[in-house]
C-alpha positions in Angstrom: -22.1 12.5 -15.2 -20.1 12.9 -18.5 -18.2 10.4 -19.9 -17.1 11.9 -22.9 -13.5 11.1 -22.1 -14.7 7.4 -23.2 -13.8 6.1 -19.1 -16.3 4.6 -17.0 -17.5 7.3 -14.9 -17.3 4.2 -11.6 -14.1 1.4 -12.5 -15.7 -1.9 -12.3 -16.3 -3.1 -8.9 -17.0 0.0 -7.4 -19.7 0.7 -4.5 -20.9 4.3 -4.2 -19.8 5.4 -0.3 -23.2 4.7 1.0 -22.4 0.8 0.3 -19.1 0.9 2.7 -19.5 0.9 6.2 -17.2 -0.4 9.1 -19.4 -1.2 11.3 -18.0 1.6 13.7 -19.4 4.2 15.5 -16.9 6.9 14.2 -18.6 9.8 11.7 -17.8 8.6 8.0 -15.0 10.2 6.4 -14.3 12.5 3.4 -13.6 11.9 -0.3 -10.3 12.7 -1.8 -11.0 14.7 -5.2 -7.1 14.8 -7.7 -8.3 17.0 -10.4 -6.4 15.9 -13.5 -3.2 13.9 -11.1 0.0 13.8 -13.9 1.7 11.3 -11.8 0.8 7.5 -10.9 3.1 7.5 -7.8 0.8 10.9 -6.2 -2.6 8.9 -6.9 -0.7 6.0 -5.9 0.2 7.9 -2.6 -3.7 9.2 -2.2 -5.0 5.9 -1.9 -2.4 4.9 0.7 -3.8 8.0 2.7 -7.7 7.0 2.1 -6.6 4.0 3.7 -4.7 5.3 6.1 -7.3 7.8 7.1 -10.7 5.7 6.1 -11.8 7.6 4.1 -15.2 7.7 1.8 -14.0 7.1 -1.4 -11.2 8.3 -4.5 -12.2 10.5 -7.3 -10.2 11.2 -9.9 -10.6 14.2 -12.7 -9.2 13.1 -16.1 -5.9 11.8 -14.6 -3.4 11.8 -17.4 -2.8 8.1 -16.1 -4.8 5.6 -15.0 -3.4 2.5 -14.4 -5.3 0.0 -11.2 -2.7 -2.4 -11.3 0.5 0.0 -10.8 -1.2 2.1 -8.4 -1.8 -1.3 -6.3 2.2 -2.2 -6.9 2.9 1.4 -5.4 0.1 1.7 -2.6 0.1 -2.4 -1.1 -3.0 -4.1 0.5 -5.3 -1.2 -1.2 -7.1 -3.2 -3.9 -10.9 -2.5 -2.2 -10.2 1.1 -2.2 -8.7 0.8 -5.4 -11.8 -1.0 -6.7 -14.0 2.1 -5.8 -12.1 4.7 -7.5 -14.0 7.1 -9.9 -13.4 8.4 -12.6 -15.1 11.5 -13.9 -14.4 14.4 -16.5 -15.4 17.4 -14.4 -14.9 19.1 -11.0 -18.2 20.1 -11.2 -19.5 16.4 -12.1 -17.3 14.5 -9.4 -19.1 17.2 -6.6 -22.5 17.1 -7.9 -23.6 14.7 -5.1 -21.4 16.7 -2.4 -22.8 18.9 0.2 -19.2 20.3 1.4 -16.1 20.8 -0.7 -12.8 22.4 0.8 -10.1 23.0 -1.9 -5.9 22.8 -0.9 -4.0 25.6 -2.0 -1.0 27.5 -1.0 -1.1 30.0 -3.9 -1.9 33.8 -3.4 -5.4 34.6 -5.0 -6.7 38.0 -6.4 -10.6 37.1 -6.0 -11.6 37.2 -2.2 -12.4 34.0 -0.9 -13.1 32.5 2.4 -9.4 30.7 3.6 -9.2 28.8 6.4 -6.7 26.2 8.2 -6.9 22.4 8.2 -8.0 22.3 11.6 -11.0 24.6 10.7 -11.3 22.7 7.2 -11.6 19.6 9.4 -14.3 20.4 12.1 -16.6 22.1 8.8 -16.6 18.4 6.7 -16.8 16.3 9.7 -20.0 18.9 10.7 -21.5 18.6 7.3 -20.5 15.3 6.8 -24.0 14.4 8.8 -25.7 15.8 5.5 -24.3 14.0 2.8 -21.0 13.3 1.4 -18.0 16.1 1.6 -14.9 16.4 -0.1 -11.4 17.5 -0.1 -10.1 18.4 -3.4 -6.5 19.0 -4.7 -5.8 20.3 -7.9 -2.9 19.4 -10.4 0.7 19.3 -9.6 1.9 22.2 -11.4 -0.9 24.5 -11.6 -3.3 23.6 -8.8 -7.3 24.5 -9.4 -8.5 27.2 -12.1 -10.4 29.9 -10.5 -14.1 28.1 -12.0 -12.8 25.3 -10.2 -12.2 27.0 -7.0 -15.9 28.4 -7.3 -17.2 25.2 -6.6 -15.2 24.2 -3.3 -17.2 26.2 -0.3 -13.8 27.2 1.2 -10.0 27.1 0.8 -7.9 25.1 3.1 -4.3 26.6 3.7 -1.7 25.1 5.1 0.9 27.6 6.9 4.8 26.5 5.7 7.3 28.4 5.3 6.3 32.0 3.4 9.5 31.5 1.2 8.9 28.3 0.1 4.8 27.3 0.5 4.0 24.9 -1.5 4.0 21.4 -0.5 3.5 18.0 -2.5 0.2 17.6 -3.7 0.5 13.7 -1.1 1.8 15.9 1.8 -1.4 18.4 1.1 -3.4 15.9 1.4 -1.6 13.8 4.1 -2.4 16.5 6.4 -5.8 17.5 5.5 -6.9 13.9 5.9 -4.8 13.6 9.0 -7.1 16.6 10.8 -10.8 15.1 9.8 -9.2 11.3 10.7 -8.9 13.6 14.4 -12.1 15.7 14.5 -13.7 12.2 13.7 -12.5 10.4 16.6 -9.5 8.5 14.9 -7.0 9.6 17.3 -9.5 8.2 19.8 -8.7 4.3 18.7 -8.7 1.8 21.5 -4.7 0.5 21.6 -4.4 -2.9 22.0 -3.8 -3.3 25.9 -1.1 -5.2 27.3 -1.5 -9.1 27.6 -1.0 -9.2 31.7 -1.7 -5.8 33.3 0.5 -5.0 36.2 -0.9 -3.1 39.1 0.2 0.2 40.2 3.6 -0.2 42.3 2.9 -0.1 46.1 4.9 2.3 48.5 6.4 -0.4 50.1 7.6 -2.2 47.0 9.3 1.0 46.0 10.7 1.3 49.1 12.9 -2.2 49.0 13.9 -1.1 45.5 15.2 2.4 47.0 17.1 0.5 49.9 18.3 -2.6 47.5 19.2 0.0 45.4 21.3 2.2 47.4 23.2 -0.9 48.7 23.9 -1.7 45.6 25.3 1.8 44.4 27.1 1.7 47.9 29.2 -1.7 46.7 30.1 -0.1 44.0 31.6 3.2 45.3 29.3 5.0 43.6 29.3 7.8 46.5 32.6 8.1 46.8 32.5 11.9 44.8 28.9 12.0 45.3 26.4 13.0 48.4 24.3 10.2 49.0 21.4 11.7 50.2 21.5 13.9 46.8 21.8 10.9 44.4 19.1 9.0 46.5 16.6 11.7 46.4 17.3 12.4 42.6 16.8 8.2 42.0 13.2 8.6 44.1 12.1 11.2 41.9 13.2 9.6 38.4 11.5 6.4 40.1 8.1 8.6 40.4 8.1 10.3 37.7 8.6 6.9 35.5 5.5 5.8 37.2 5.8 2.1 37.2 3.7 -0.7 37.6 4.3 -3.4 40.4 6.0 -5.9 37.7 8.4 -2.7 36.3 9.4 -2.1 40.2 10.2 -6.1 40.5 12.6 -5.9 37.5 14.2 -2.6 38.5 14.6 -3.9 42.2 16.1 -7.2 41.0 18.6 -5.3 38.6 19.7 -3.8 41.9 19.9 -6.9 43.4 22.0 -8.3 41.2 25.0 -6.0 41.1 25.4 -6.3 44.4 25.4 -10.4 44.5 27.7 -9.8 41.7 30.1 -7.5 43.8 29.9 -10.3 46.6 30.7 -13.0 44.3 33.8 -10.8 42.9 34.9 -10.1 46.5 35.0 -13.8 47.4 36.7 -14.9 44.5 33.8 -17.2 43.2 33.4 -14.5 40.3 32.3 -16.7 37.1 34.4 -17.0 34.2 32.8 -15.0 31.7 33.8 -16.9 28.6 31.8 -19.5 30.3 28.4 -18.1 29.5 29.6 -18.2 25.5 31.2 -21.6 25.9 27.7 -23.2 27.0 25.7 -21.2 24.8 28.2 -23.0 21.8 
């Protein structure tokens, strides 16, 4: 590994991917590669994604800046990726270690290489991630990847936009690169933190009192007098089962229903409440 360029090849602080485990089951994920990044706020925007995404590592080729402490002012709570960035002077020296490299392009390309989508990308470095480390590389902002460089990635991701107006932002690129391998690894398979009291599915008869409560309810307030009953009904039953709700959902819905009609009672006796009162008591 050169370090001509007078850098440390690894910042202080850094572990080499091997050292950084989660503890979880899911396939470890890719390095993001800038070759020669021109602005902070796109490596800034990188490591966001690698920790977004949970990915491997950073590596950065000759980036015209450097600087740990902006990037962290720009990117918050990334300090241990930031830590494990690397630094290196060559494409070829920041792959050496890699089995799989997949370069992001959107330019047109006279020599014949293999193109492929992110999808595709995605499923070939999660497969030979099981081998060794893989990589996603992105070239520089204005210019992408030279052709030499391109000779070292194993394939070219493209990402289909709009054929008047291809390229994207080197972040975006990225974004959705990292985004496919986060799926293919599982990422999308994360448990969700379940609600804290799980309702039971809403018995027949439950719904049942809410349909009735419900159409006595629409019944006090004239709510058929244009309409067909028996269509609006029908229509409520199959909103009702399409929504799907729980036993405690159904309790809230039925007791909305409720209400309005104790509320039309109350109005038709007279003993409708005041309703500055509420305000006055809340004050």
């Amino acid at each position: 590994m050169s370090k001509s360029c007078g850098w440390p090849s690894v910042w202080p602080g850094s572990r080499s991917a091997a050292d950084v485990t989660d503890g979880s089951s899911r396939v470890p994920g890719p390095l993001l590669v800038l070759v020669e990044p021109q602005d902070i706020v796109n490596i800034a925007s990188v490591v966001r994604l690698g920790k977004n995404f949970d990915v491997d590592g950073v590596r950065l080729v000759q980036p015209h800046i450097y600087d740990p402490y902006r990037i962290e002012g720009i990117a918050h709570n990334t300090g241990d990726l930031i830590e494990r960035i690397e630094l290196y002077d060559s494409l070829a020296d920041a792959l050496r270690d890699c089995v799989h490299a997949v370069a992001l392009t959107a330019r047109e390309r006279a020599a014949k290489r293999r193109t492929i989508g992110p999808r595709d990308a995605a499923a070939e470095l999660v497969v030979h991630r099981a081998e060794g480390p893989v990589a996603i590389v992105a070239g520089r902002e204005d210019k992408g990847l030279t052709n030499a460089e391109l000779d070292l990635c194993r394939a070219l991701a493209v990402i289909p936009t709009n054929p008047g107006y291809r390229s994207l932002n080197l972040a975006q690129a990225m974004a959705i690169q990292a985004y496919e391998v986060w799926q293919e690894r599982g990422g999308g398979r994360v448990a969700r933190k379940p609600p804290r009291r799980p309702a039971p599915a809403a018995p027949s008869e439950q719904l049942e009192w809410l349909f009735r409560d419900w159409e006595a309810a629409l019944h006090r307030i004239d709510f058929f007098k244009t309409r067909q009953a028996d269509h609006v009904l029908r229509s409520l039953r199959e909103i009702v089962f399409r929504a799907g709700l729980d036993a405690r959902e159904a309790a809230l819905f039925r007791a909305m229903g409720i209400e309005v009609t104790r509320q039309m009672e109350r109005h038709e006796s007279g003993d409708s409440p005041d309703p500055d009162e509420g305000s006055k008591s809340e004050r």
